[in-house]
C-alpha positions as CSV (number, residue, x, y, z in Angstrom):
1,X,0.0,0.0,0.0
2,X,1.5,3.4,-0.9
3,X,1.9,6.2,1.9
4,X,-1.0,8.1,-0.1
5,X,-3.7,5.6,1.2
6,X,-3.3,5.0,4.0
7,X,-5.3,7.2,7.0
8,X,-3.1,9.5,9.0
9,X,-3.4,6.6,12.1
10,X,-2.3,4.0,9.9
11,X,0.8,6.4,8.5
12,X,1.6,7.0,12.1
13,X,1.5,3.3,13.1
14,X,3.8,2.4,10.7
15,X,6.6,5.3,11.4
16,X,6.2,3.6,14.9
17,X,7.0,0.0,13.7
18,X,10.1,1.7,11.4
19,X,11.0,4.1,14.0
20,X,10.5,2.3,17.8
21,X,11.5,5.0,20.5
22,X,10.5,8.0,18.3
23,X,8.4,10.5,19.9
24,X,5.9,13.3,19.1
25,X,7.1,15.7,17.6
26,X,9.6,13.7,15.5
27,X,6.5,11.3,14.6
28,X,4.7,15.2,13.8
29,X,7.8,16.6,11.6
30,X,8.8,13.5,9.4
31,X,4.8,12.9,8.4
32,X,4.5,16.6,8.4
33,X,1.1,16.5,10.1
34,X,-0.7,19.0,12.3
35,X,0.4,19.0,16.3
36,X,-3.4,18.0,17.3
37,X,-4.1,15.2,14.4
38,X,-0.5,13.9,15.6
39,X,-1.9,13.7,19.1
40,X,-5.0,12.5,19.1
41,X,-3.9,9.3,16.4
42,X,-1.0,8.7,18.8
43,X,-3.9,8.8,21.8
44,X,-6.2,6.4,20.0
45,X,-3.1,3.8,19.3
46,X,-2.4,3.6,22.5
47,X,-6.1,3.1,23.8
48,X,-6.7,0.3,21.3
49,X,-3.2,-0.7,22.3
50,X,-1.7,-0.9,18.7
51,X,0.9,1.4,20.7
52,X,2.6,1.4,23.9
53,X,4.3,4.1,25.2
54,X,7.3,4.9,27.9
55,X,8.2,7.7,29.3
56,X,12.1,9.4,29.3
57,X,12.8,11.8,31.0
58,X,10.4,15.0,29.3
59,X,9.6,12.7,26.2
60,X,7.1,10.0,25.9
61,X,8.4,7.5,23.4
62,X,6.4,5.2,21.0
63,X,6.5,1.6,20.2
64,X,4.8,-1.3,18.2
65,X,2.7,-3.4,21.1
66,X,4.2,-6.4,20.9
67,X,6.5,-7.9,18.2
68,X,6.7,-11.6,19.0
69,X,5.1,-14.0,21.7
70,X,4.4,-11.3,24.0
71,X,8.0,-9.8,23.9
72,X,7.1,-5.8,23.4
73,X,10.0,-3.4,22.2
74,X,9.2,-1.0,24.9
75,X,10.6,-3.7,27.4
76,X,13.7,-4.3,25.3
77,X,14.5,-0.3,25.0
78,X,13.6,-0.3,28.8
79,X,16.0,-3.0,29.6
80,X,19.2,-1.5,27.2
81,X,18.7,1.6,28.4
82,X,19.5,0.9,32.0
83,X,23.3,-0.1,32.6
84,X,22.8,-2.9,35.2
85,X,19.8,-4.8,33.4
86,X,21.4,-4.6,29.8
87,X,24.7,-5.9,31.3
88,X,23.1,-8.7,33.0
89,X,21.3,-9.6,29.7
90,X,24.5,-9.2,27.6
91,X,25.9,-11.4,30.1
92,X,23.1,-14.3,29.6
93,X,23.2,-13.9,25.9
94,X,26.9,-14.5,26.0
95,X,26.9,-17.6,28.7
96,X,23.5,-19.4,28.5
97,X,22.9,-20.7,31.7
98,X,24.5,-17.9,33.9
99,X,23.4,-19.0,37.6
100,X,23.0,-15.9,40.0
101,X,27.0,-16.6,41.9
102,X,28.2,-15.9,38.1
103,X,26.2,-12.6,38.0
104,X,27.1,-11.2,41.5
105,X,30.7,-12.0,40.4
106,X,30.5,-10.6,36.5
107,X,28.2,-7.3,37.0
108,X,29.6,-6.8,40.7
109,X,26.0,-6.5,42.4
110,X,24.8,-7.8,45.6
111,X,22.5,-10.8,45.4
112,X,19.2,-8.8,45.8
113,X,20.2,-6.5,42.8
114,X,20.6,-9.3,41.0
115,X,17.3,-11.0,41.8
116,X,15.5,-7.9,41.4
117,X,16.9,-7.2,37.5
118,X,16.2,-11.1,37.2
119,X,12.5,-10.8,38.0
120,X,11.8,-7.8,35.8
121,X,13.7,-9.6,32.9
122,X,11.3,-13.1,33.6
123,X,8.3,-10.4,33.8
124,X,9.3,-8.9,30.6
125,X,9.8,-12.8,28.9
126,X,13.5,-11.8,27.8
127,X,15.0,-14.9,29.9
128,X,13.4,-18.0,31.5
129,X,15.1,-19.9,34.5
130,X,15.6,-23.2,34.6
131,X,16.1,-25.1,38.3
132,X,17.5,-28.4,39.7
133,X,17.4,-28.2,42.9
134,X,18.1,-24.9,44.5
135,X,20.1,-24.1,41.7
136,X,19.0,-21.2,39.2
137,X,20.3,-21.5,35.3
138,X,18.9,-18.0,33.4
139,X,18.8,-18.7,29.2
140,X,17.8,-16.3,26.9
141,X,13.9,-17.1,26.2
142,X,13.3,-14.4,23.4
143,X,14.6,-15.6,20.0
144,X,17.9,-14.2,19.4
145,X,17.1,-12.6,16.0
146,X,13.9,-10.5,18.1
147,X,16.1,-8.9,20.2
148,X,18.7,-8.5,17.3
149,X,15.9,-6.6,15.2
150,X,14.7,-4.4,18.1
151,X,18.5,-3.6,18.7
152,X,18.9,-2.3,15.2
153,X,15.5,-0.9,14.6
154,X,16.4,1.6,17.9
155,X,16.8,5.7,16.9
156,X,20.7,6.0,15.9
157,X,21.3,7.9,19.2
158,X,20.6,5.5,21.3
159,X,23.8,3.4,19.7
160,X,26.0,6.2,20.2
161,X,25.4,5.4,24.3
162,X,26.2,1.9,24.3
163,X,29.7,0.5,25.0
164,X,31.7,-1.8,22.9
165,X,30.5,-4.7,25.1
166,X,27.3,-4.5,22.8
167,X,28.7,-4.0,19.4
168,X,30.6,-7.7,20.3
169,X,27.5,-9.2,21.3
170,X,25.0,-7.6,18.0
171,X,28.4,-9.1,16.0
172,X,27.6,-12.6,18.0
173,X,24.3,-13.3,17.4
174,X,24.6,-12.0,14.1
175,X,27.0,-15.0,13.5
176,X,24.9,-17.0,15.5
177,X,21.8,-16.4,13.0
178,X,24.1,-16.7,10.0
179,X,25.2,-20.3,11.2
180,X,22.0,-21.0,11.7
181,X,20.4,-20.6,8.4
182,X,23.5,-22.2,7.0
């Protein structure tokens, strides 16, 4: 469908899906529509949850709902964005089956940090956990090429704040997925 049919909600909806994290007035610009049409399409995506949004700091920024088996992008930008959470990801991409000692000892955080950043990554369906025992194992639960696709699909600024860490990890899994269709 060219951008000439479709409605001003449905034009909006897909800058969102192109553009996760943008906000208003960059969504308002790059359409070139009105502030008020801008607003109240943004409004009604969110109420018939097409759109979820999060709030940073002064700006509310816009995402798809959900992009795969209840994984939303909002919880991905929510999780890179904060240093502790994103390394403790990183860390689980890198070594499936990290148990909590290996965390404490890798990020440096007590063991109730540790649990806490756990919990919100199970609530958010990035990870699942895996026990014998008492024993914990924490694996990646999203499909790698998801979170690889909501990495990418982020606004360029948001790269220009991450450490090299995560350029060596975006480089692994992009491996990973090569190998894999191989």
């Amino acid at each position: 469908m060219s951008e000439s049919t479709l409605d001003n909600g449905d034009r909006i909806l897909e800058y969102i899906k192109g553009n996760p994290g943008c906000f208003l007035r960059q969504i308002k610009s790059q359409l070139g529509l009105s502030m008020g049409t801008t607003q109240y399409h943004l409004n009604y995506l969110v109420k018939s949850k097409k759109v979820t949004s999060l709030r940073r700091g002064l700006r509310k920024l816009y995402f798809v709902n959900e992009i795969s088996n209840g994984i939303k992008e909002s919880h991905i930008f929510s999780v890179l964005s904060q240093e502790t959470s994103r390394e403790i990801l990183l860390y689980i991409i890198n070594h499936q089956n990290a148990t909590p000692p290996d965390l404490i000892r890798e990020i440096g955080i007590s063991g109730a940090s540790v649990s806490w950043h756990i919990k919100r990554l199970l609530d958010f369906k990035l990870i699942y956990e895996s026990r014998s025992g008492k024993s914990k194992k924490y694996k990646l639960a999203a499909d790698s090429e998801i979170i690889l696709q909501a990495i990418r699909n982020f606004n360029p600024g948001f790269w220009d704040r991450w450490n090299d860490r995560l350029t060596d990890v975006v480089v692994s899994l992009s491996e990973e997925i090569g190998s894999n269709v191989d």
